[in-house]
N, C-alpha and C positions, 0 to 999 in steps of 0.2 A: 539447288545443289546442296550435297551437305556437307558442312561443315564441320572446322577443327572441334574436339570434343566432343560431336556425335558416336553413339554407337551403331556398331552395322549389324544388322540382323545376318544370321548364317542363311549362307545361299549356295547352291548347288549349279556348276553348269558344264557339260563338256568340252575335255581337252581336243587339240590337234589328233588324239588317236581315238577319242569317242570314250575316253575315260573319264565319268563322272568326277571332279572335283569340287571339296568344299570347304569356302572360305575357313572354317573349324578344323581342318588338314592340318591347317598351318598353326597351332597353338602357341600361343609363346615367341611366336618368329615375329618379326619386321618386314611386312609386306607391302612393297609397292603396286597399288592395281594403277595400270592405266588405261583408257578407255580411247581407243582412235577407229577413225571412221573406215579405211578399208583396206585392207592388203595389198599391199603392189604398189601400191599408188606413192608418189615421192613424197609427197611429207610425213610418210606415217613408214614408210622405207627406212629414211632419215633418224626417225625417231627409234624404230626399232635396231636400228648399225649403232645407234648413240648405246642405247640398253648394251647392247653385245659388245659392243668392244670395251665399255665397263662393267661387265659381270664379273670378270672377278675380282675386282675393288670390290663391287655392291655385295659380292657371298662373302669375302673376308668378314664383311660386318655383318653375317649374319643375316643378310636381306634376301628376302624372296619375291622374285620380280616378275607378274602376270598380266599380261596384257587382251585385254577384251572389246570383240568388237560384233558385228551382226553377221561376219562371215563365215560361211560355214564352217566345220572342221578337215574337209576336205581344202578347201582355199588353204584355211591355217598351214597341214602339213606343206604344199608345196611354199611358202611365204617361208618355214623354216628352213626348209631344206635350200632356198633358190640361197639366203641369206646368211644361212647356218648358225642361225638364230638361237642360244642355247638356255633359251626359257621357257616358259607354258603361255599358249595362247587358246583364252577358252572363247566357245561360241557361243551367240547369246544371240538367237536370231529374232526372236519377238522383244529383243531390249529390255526385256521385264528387270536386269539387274541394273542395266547401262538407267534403265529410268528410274529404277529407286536409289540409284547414288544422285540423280539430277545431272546427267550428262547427255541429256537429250532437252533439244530446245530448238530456236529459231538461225538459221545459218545465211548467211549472204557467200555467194559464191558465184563472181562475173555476171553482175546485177542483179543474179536471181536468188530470191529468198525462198528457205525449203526448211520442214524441219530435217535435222539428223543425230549424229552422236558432235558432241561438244568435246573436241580433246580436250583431258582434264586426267588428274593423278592424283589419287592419294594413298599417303601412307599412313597405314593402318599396324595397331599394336593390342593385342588383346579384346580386338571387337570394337578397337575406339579408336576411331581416326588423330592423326596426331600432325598432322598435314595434310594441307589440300593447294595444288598447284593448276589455277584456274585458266594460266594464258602461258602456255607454255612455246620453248623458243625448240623447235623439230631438232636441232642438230644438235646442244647444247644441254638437252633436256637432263641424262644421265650425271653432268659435272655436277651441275647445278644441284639435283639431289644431291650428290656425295658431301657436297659441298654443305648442304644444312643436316645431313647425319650426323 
C-alpha cells in the first residue's frame, strides 16, 4: 500500500456518467480518493452517507472527495442517485488504480479468504499523499477526516 509521502502517478478512469477523469483535474486541490469494495452493499452505503452528509464541511475546506471501486459506471449512477450522493464515483473495473495505490490484497469474509479491494483512503495534495487511512470505521469515516484537516 502506499504510503504518506509518496507520490502518485496521474491516472485516468471513468466517472458515474462515462466521463474520463484525471487525477491532474484536480491541481492544487485537497483530494480524498477512497477505494471501497461495492455499491449497495451496507458498509460502503455507510461510508459513502458519512461522505455526503459532510460534504459541505469537506468543500468549505477546499476538499475534493472521489470514491473508487470495480463497479461499473452504470452501478455507480444508480448508487448516487438511490443515495444522492453529491460526489464523483469513478470505475475501475480491471483495479489497475485500486492496485497501484495497494488497495487490493487478501480479505476474510465469514471464513472465507478471497482477494478484493481493501477499503483504504487517502489524501492526496499535489501528487503526494499526505495521508493514508488504512482501517477505516464505515460510519465515522468522514468526521474523522475533518477532524485531521
Amino acid at each position: 500500500m502506499l504510503k504518506t509521502g509518496d507520490k502518485i502517478k496521474d491516472f485516468e478512469l471513468p466517472d458515474q456518467n462515462g466521463k474520463l477523469v484525471k487525477l491532474s483535474d484536480f491541481k492544487d486541490k485537497t483530494i480524498i480518493i477512497y477505494f471501497y469494495p461495492k455499491d449497495m452493499t451496507p458498509g460502503c452505503t455507510a461510508e459513502a452517507c458519512s461522505f455526503r452528509d459532510n460534504f459541505s464541511k469537506l468543500k468549505k475546506k477546499s476538499v475534493v472527495v472521489i470514491g473508487i471501486s470495480k463497479d461499473s459506471e452504470k452501478s455507480h449512477q444508480k448508487f448516487i442517485e438511490k443515495y444522492d450522493l453529491p460526489f464523483t464515483l469513478l470505475s475501475d473495473p480491471d483495479a489497475k488504480v485500486i492496485k497501484a495505490f495497494g488497495a487490493w490484497g487478501k480479505k476474510k469474509f465469514m471464513g472465507r479468504e478471497f482477494d478484493g479491494i481493501l477499503r483504504s483512503t487517502f489524501v492526496i495534495k499535489n501528487n503526494k499523499i499526505i495521508k493514508v487511512y488504512d482501517k477505516v470505521n464505515c460510519t465515522t469515516h468522514a468526521e474523522d477526516l475533518l477532524k485531521d484537516l
